[in-house]
C-alpha positions in Angstrom: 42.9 3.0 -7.6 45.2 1.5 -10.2 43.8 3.6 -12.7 44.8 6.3 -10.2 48.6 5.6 -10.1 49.0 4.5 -13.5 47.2 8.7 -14.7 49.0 10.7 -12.4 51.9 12.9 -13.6 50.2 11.8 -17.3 50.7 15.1 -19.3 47.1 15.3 -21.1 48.0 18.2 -23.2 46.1 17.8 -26.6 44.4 14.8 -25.2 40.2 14.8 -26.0 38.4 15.1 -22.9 36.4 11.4 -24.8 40.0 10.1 -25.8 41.1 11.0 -21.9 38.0 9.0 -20.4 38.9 6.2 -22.7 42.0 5.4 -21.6 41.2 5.6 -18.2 38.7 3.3 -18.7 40.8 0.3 -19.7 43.5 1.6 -17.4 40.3 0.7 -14.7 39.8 -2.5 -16.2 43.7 -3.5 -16.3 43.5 -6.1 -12.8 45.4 -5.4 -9.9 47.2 -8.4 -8.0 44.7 -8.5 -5.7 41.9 -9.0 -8.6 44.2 -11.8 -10.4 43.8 -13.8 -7.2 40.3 -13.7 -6.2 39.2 -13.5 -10.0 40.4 -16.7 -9.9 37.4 -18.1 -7.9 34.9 -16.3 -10.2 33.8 -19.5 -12.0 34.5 -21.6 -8.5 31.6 -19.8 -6.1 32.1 -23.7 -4.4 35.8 -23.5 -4.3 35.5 -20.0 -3.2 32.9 -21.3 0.0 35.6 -24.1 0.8 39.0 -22.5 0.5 38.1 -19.0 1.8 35.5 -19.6 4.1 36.0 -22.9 4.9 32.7 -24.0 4.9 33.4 -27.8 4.0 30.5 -30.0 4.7 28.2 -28.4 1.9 25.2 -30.4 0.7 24.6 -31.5 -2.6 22.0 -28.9 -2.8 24.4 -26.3 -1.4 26.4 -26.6 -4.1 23.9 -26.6 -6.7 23.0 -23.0 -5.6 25.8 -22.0 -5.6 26.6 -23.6 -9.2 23.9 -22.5 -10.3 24.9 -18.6 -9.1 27.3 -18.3 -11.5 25.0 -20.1 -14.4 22.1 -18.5 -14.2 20.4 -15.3 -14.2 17.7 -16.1 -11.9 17.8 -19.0 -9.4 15.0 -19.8 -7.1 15.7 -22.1 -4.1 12.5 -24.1 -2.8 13.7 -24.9 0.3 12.8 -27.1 3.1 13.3 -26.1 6.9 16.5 -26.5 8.6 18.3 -27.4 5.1 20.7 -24.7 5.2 19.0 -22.5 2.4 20.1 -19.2 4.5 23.9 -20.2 4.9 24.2 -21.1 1.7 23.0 -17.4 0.8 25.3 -15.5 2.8 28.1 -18.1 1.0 26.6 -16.9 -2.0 27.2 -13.0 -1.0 30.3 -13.5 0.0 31.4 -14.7 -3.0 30.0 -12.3 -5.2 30.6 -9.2 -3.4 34.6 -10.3 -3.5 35.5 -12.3 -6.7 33.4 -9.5 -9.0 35.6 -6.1 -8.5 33.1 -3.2 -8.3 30.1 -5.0 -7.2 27.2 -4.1 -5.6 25.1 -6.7 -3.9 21.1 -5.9 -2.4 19.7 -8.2 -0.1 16.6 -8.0 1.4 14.1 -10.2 3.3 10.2 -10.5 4.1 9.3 -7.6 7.0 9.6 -6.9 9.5 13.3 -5.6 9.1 14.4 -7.7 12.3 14.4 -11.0 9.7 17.0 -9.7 7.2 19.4 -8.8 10.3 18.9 -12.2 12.3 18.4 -14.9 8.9 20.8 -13.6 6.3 23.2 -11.0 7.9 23.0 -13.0 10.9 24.6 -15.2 8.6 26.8 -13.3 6.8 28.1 -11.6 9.9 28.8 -14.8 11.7 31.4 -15.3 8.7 32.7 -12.0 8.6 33.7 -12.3 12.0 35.5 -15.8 11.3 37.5 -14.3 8.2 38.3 -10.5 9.0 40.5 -9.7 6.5 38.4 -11.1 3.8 37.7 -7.2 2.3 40.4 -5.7 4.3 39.9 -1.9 5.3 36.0 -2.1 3.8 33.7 -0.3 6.6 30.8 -2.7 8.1 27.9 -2.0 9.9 24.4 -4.3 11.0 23.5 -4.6 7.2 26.2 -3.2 5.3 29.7 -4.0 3.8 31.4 -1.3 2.0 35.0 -1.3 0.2 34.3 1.6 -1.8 31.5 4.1 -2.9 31.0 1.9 -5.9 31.7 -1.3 -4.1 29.6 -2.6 -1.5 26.7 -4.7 0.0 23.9 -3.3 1.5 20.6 -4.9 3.5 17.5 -3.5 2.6 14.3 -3.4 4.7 11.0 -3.8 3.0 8.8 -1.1 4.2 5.6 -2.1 5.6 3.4 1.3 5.2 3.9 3.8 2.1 2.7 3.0 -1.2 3.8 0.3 -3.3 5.3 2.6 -5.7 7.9 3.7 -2.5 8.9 0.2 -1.8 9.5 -0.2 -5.6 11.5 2.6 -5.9 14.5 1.2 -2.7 14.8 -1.6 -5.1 15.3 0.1 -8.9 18.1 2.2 -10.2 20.4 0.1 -8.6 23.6 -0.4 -11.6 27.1 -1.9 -11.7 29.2 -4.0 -13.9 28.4 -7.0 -11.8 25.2 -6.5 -9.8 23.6 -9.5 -7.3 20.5 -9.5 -5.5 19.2 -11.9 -3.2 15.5 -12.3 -1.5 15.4 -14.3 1.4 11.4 -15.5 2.8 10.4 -14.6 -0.7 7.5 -15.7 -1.1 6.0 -12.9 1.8 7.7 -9.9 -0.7 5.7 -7.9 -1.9 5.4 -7.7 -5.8 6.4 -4.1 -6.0 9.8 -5.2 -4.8 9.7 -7.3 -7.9 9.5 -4.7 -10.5 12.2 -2.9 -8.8 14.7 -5.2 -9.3 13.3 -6.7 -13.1 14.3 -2.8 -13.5 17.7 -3.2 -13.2 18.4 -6.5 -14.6 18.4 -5.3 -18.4 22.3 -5.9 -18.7 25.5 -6.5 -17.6 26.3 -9.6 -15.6 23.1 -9.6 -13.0 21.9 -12.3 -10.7 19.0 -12.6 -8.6 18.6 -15.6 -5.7 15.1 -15.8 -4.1 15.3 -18.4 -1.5 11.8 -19.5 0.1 9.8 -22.4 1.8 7.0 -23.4 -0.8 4.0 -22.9 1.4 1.4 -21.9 -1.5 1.3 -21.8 -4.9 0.7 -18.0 -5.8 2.7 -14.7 -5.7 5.7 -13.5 -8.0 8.4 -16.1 -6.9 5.8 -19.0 -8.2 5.1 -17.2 -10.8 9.1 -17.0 -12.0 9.1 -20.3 -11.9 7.0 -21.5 -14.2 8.2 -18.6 -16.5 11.5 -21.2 -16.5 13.9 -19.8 -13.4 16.5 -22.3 -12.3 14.6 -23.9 -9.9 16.3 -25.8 -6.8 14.5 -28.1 -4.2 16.2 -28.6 -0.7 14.4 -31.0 1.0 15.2 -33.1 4.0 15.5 -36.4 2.5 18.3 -35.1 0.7 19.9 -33.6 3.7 23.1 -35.8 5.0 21.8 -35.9 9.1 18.6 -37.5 7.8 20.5 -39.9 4.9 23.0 -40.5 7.5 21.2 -40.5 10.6 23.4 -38.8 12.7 24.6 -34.7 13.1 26.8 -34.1 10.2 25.8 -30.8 9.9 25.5 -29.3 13.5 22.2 -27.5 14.5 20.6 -28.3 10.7 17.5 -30.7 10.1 17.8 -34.4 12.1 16.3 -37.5 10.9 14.3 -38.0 14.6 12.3 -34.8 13.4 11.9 -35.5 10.2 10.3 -39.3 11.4 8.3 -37.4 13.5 6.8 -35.3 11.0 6.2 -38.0 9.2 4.3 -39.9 11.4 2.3 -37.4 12.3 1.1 -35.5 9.2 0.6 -38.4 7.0 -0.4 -41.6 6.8 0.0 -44.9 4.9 -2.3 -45.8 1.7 -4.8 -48.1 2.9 -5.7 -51.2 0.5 -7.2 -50.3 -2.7 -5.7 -46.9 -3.2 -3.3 -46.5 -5.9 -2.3 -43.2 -5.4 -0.7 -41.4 -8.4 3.3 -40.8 -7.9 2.6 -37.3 -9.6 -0.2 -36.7 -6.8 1.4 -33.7 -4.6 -0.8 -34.7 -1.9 1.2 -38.5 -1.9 5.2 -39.7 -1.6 7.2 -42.5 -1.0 9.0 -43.1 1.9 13.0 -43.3 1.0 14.8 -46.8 1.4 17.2 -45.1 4.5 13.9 -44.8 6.6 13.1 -48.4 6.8 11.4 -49.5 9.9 12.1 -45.8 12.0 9.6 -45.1 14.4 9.0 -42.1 16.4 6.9 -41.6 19.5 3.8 -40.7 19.4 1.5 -37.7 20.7 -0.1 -39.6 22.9 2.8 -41.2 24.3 3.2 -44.5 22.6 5.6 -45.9 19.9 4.7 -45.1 16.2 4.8 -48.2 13.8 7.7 -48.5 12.0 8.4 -46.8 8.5 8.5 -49.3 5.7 10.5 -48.1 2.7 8.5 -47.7 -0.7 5.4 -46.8 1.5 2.6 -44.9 -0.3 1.9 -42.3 2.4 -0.7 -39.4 1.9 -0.2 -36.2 3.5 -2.6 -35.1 6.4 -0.6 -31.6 7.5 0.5 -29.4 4.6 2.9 -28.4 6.5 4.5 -31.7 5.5 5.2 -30.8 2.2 6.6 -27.3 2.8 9.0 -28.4 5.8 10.4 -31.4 4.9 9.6 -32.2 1.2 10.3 -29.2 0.0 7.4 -29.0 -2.8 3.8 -27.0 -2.7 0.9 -28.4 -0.8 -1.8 -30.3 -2.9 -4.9 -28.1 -2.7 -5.9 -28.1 1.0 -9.4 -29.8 1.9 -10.6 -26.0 2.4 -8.6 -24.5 -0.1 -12.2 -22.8 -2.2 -10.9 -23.0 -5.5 -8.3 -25.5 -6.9 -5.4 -24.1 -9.4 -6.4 -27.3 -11.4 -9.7 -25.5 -12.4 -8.2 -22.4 -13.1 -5.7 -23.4 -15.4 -7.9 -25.4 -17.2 -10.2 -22.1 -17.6 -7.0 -19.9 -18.9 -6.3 -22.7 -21.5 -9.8 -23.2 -22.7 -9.6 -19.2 -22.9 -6.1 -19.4 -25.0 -7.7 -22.4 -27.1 -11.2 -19.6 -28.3 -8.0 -17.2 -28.6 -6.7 -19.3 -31.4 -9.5 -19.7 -33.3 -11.3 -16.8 -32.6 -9.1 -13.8 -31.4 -9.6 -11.5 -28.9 -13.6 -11.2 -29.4 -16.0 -12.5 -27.5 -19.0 -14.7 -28.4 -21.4 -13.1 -30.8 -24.8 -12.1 -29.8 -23.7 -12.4 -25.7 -24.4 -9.1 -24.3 -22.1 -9.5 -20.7 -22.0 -9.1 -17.2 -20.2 -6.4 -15.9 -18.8 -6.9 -12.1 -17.2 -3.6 -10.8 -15.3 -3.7 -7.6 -14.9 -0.4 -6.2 -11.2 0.9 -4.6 -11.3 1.2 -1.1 -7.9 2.5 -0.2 -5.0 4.2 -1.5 -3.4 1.3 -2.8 -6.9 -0.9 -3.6 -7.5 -0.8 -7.7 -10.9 -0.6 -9.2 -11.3 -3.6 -11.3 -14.0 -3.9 -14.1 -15.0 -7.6 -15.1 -17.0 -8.5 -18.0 -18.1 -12.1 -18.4 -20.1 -12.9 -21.4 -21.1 -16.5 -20.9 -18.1 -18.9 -20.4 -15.5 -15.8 -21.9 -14.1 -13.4 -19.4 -12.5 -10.7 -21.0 -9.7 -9.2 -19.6 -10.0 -7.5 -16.7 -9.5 -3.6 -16.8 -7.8 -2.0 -13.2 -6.8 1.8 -12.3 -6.7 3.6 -9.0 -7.9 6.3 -7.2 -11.2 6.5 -4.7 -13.2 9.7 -6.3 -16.5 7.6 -7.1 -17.3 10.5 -9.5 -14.2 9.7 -11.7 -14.6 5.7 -11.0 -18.6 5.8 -11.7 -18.3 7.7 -14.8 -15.1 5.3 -16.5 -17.2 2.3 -14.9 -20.5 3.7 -16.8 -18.5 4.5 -20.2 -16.8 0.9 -20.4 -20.4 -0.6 -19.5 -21.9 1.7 -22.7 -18.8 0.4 -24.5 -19.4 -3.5 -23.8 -23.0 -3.0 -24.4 -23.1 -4.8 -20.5 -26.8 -6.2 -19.8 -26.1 -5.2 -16.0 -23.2 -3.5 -14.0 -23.1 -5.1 -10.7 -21.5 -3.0 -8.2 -19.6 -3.5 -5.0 -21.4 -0.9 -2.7 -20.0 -1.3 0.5 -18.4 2.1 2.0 -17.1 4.7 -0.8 -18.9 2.3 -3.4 -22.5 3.3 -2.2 -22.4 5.7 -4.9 -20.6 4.5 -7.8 -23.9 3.5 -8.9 -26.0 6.0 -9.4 -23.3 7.9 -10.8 -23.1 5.3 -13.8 -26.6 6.0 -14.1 -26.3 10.0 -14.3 -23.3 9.6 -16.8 -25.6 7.4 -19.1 -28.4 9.6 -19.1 -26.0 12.6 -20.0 -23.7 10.9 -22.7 -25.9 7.5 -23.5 -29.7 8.3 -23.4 -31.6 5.2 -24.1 -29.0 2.8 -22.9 -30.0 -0.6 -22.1 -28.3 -1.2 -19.5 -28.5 -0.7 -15.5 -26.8 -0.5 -12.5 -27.3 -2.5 -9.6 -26.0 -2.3 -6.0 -24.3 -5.4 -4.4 -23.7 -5.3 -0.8 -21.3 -7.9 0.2 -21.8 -7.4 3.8 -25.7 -8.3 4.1 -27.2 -11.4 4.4 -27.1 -14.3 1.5 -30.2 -14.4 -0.9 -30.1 -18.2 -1.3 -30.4 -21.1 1.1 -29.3 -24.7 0.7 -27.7 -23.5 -2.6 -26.3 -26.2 -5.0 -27.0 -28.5 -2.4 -24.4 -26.6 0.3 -25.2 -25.1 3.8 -26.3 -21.6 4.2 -23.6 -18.7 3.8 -22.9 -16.0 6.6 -22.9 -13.1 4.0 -23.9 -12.0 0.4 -19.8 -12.0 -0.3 -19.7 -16.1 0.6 -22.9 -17.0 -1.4 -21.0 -14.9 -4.1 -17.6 -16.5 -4.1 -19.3 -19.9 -4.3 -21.2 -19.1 -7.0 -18.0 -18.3 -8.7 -16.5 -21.5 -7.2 -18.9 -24.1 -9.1 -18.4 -21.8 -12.2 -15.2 -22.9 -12.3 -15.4 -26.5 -11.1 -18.7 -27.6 -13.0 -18.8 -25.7 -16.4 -16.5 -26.7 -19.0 -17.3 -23.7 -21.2 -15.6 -21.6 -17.9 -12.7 -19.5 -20.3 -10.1 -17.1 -17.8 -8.1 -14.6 -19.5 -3.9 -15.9 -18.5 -3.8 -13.2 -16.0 -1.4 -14.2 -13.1 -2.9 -11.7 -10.5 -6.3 -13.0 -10.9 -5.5 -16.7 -10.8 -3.5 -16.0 -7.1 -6.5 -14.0 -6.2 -8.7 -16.8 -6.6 -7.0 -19.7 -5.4 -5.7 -17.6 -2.1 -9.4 -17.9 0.0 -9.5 -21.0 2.2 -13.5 -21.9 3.5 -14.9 -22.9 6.9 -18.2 -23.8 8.3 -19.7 -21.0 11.3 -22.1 -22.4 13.4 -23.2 -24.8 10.1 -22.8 -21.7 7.6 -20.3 -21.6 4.6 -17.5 -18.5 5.1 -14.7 -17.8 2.6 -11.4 -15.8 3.8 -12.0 -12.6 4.5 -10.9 -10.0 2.5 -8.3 -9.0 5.2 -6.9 -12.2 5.3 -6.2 -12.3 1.5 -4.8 -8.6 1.6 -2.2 -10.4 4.2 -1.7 -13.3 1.6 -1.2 -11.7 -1.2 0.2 -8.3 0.1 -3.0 -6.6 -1.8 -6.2 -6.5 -2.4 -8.1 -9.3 -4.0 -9.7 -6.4 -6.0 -9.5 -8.7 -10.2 -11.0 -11.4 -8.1 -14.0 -9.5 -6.8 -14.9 -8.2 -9.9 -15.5 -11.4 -11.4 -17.4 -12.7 -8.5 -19.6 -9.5 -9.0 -20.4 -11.0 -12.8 -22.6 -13.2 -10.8 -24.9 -10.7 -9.4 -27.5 -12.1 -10.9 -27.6 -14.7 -8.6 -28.1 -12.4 -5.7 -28.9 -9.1 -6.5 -31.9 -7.8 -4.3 -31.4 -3.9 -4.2 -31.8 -0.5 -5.8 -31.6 -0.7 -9.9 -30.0 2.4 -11.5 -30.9 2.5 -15.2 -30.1 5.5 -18.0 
């Protein structure tokens, strides 16, 4: 606009068309009035949240968000219920979109669409409608905020069919000299969304807010944070109405719920345990709670709270809501991160000594898991020993192209066995592996056998545990004590795998052991399970029982 004014009736006679674009590019840059005054509040997103939307009874934590905005690249909020995470996210918007001239801001929340338009621009509406001359003439709609065609904010919905590569590409290309996005319920995103925006965050002055409640330690926005992003806890003991005991905050978190919760999803450390203050599954009840009490489910009066109480958490939903922190592992939970990271680093410890080559003289295991949909992966495993190598993955569902790439890697590992998943399309991966060696590797040692994950276990009373329900239970338990019992257990430190194992919960069914199913972990993890299968697979040996294919 300014630039605008300041070219017309300009005579570019003998000007360059570069030397013209040039000076219209720092007549651009050259602030209005208008700039001068909000540019002030650049550096002051708190200042910005008080003066201009008058929001003054932020938290501590509030304003660390907020702080931390304008610090750092990424910021991820771990967020209790009822703390005000949301609000403090639409602040956040807000402030961007009109301090930073020429910005474009992409918001976006888990699916189904209706929980970016009632959480965040429920939010950011309510405060558009309480300030409306904040952008002036700029057109708004449900999920949108636009000043100009370079200028605006925008609510994107997540897709929940089409490929992963078409929910990747609403998120990428996006550019501006001052570029924000924000995921709300991030944790439920799916990782596609992910490497959309890590596509545009090469340059310029970009920002990314992923605000979540910490119900499981797995997926991409875990995963940021122990790659070092600005992490922020808002938990309810740090929340004024439960310091304070009475509503400072209207509508947010109270301290008669948070007593409740409490009470009922933990309870205190009886004599003789000394739990470990770094114990997730432990905490300390805060000085301010002293001797509250809440009433009971069945009707009576709780014993009071006593402050510096050891209490261990029953209910993981005690850590998530009100402490703001990841769950210990569950009592069900199959396989504990604990175990897996101790693999990865015994695998990173042979690394430094050894390379990348496996032990010498192990001929491996190879586990294939076969791609069932459009966007299931074939994954090939091979475990030689302790050492897992790491894992190969590719799409597509033509068993012809998958058996013969499955058979060739085999022939290239030297594999002693392929064990492969033949349930459905799988059924004949196999003895195509077997025709591809006889063409291209006559006299291979090697063989193909069938694994059908649906049938009925092999073993009985195994490792001193109750029958399984199916071949695919007895398989994951295998795996299971693997990991737990053998200290020469070495995982490659690959993020999707470790999520993949430590997703599946176990039960008991009418006395038999059964793992998640693998619909339930698609839902989890917002894919397939497929690495993890494969290495399960290493351990036909345990259980095979059907047709050999050899070469």
């Amino acid at each position: 606009m300014l630039a605008q004014t300041q070219s017309q009736g300009r005579d570019w006679r003998g000007w360059s068309p570069d030397a013209k674009q040039q000076l219209l590019r720092r007549l651009r840059d050259i602030p209005t009035p208008n700039d001068v005054v909000w540019g002030k509040y650049q550096a002051n997103p708190v200042g910005f949240a008080r003066d201009i939307l008058g929001d003054l009874n932020l938290t501590d934590g509030q304003i660390a968000v907020l702080n931390s905005m304008r610090d750092h690249k990424v910021t991820v909020v771990q967020s209790a219920n009822g703390v005000g995470k949301t609000f403090v996210a639409a602040d956040a918007a807000l402030w961007f979109l009109r301090t930073f001239g020429r910005s474009k801001v992409v918001t976006a929340a888990a699916p189904p669409e209706e929980n970016l338009k009632r959480l965040l621009w429920g939010e950011i509406n309510t405060k558009l409608l309480a300030h409306p001359d904040l952008f002036g003439d700029a057109r708004a709609g449900m999920l949108t905020i636009e000043v100009s065609p370079e200028w605006w904010m925008v609510g994107v919905a997540i897709p929940m069919s089409g490929t992963p590569a078409e929910r990747e590409a609403k998120f990428s290309g996006k550019h501006a000299p001052h570029l924000l996005f924000i995921v709300d319920e991030a944790d439920a995103v799916p990782d596609e969304v992910y490497k959309g925006i890590e596509a545009c965050m090469s340059g310029g002055h970009v920002r990314l807010l992923c605000l979540f409640n910490p119900r499981a330690a797995a997926g991409p926005v875990y995963r940021m944070i122990k790659a070092g992003a600005h992490l922020i806890e808002l938990d309810a003991f740090s929340h004024p109405n439960v310091v304070e005991g009475r509503e400072e905050i209207p509508g947010a978190v109270s301290r008669a719920i948070t007593v409740e919760r409490i009470h009922n999803w933990s309870r205190p450390a009886t004599d003789g345990e000394k739990p470990s203050v770094s114990d997730p599954e432990w905490f300390t009840v805060p000085e301010f709670l002293d001797g509250e009490m809440a009433i009971s489910r069945d009707g009576t009066l709780s014993p009071p709270l006593l402050a510096g109480q050891h209490r261990q958490i029953t209910n993981p939903a005690l850590s998530y809501m009100t402490l703001a922190r990841f769950p210990g592992q569950a009592e069900t939970q199959l396989i504990s991160r604990g175990w897996v990271e101790a693999a990865q680093q015994r695998w990173l410890a042979w690394r430094a000594m050894h390379g990348d080559r496996p032990p010498e003289g192990v001929r491996p295991w190879h586990g294939q898991d076969v791609a069932e949909f459009g966007s299931d992966h074939n994954a090939a495993c091979f475990r030689y020993g302790g050492w897992v190598a790491p894992l190969e993955v590719w799409g597509g569902v033509d068993i012809l192209v998958t058996g013969d790439r499955a058979a060739k890697m085999a022939h290239e590992h030297k594999a002693q066995a392929s064990y492969v998943d033949a349930t459905g399309v799988g059924s004949g991966v196999a003895p195509q592996m077997a025709r591809w060696w006889a063409r291209n590797a006559p006299g291979y040692a090697g063989r193909a056998e069938v694994i059908k994950v649906a049938e009925s276990p092999t073993a009985k009373a195994m490792l001193g545990e109750g029958e399984f329900v199916m071949l695919r239970d007895q398989l994951w338990w295998v795996c299971r004590e693997w990991l737990r019992a053998d200290p020469a257990a070495m995982l490659p430190p690959d993020a999707d795998l470790a999520d993949e194992l430590c997703t599946p919960l176990y039960h008991t069914r009418k006395g038999k052991i059964a793992v998640s199913d693998k619909d339930t972990m698609r839902h989890l993890l917002h894919r397939s399970p497929d690495k993890a299968d494969a290495l399960c697979l290493t351990f036909g040996a345990v259980v095979h029982r059907h047709g050999m294919f050899v070469g």
